[in-house]
C-alpha positions in Angstrom: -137.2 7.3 -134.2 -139.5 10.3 -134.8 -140.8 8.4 -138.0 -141.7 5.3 -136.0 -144.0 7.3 -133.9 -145.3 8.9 -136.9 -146.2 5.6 -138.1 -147.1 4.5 -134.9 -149.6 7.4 -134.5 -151.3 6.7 -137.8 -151.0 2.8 -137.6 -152.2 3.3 -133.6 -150.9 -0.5 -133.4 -147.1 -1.6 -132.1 -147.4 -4.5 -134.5 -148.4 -2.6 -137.5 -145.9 0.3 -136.8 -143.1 -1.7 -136.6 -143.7 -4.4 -139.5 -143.9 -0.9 -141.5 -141.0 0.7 -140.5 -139.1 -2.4 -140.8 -140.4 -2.8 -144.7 -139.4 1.0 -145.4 -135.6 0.7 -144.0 -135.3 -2.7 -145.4 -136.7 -2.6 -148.7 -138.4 0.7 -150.1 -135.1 2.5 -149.4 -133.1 0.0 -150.5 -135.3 -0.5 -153.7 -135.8 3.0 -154.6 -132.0 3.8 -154.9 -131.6 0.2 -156.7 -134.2 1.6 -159.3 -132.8 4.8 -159.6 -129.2 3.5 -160.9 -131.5 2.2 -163.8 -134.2 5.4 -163.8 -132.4 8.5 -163.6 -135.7 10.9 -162.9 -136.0 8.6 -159.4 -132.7 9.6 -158.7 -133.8 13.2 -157.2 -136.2 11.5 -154.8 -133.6 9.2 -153.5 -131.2 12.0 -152.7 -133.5 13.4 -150.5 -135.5 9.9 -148.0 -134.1 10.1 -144.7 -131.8 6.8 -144.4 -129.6 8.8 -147.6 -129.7 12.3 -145.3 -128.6 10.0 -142.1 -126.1 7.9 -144.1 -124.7 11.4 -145.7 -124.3 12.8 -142.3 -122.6 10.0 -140.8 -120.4 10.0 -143.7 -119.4 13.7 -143.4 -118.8 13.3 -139.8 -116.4 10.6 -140.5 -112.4 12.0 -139.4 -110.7 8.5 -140.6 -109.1 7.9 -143.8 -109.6 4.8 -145.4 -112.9 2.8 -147.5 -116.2 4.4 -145.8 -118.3 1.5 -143.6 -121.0 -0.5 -145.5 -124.1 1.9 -146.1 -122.7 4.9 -145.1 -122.7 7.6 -147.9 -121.4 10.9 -149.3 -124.5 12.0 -152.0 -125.6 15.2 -149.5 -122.6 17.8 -147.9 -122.8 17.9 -144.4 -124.9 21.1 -144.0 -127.6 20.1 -146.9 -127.9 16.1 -144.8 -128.0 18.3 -141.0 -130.8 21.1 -142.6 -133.1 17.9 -144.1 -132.8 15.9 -141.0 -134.4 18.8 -138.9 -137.0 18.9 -141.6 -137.8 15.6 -141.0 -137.5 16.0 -137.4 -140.0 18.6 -137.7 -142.3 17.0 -139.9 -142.5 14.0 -137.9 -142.9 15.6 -134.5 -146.0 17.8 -136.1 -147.6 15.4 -137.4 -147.1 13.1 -134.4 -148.3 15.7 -132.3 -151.2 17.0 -134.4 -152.8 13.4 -135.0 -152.3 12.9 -131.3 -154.0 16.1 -130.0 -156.6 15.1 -133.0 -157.4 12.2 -132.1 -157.3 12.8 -128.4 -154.6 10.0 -127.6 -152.5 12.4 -124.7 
């Protein structure tokens, strides 16, 4: 959420915000981790974009046994996925806030 108003802040268009956000979730994501099954270097990166810290979490949260739900997934521990969400909590509520008060918009 706090990356969509990041985007939104910089974009300063609804339509533009979302059509981004959209294209990252649905197909940077998804295409980074595709290419780094082929390119290990890319690998690192992947590791570390937000839907792989969310997906981690929600994985290491899980208390049922059985197969894990489609796109959920275990790469981070449950501490490392918590600690680089509220990095990228704080990252995007800064910047949010600084371009705002930069640019006047509150």
């Amino acid at each position: 959420m706090l990356a969509g108003a990041f985007i939104g802040a910089i974009a300063r268009g609804p339509a533009l915000a979302v059509g981004l956000g959209l294209v990252w979730v649905l197909v940077v994501e998804n295409l980074l981790r595709g290419v780094a099954s082929i390119f290990g270097p890319i690998e690192v990166v992947t590791d570390r974009l937000p839907g792989t810290a969310a997906g981690s979490l929600a994985g290491a949260m899980r208390t049922v046994a059985g197969p894990a739900n489609p796109g959920v997934l275990d790469i981070l521990t449950r501490g490392e996925s918590f600690a680089l969400l509220a990095v990228y909590v704080m990252a995007f509520a800064g910047g949010t806030i600084w371009l705002m008060t930069r640019r006047d918009l509150t």
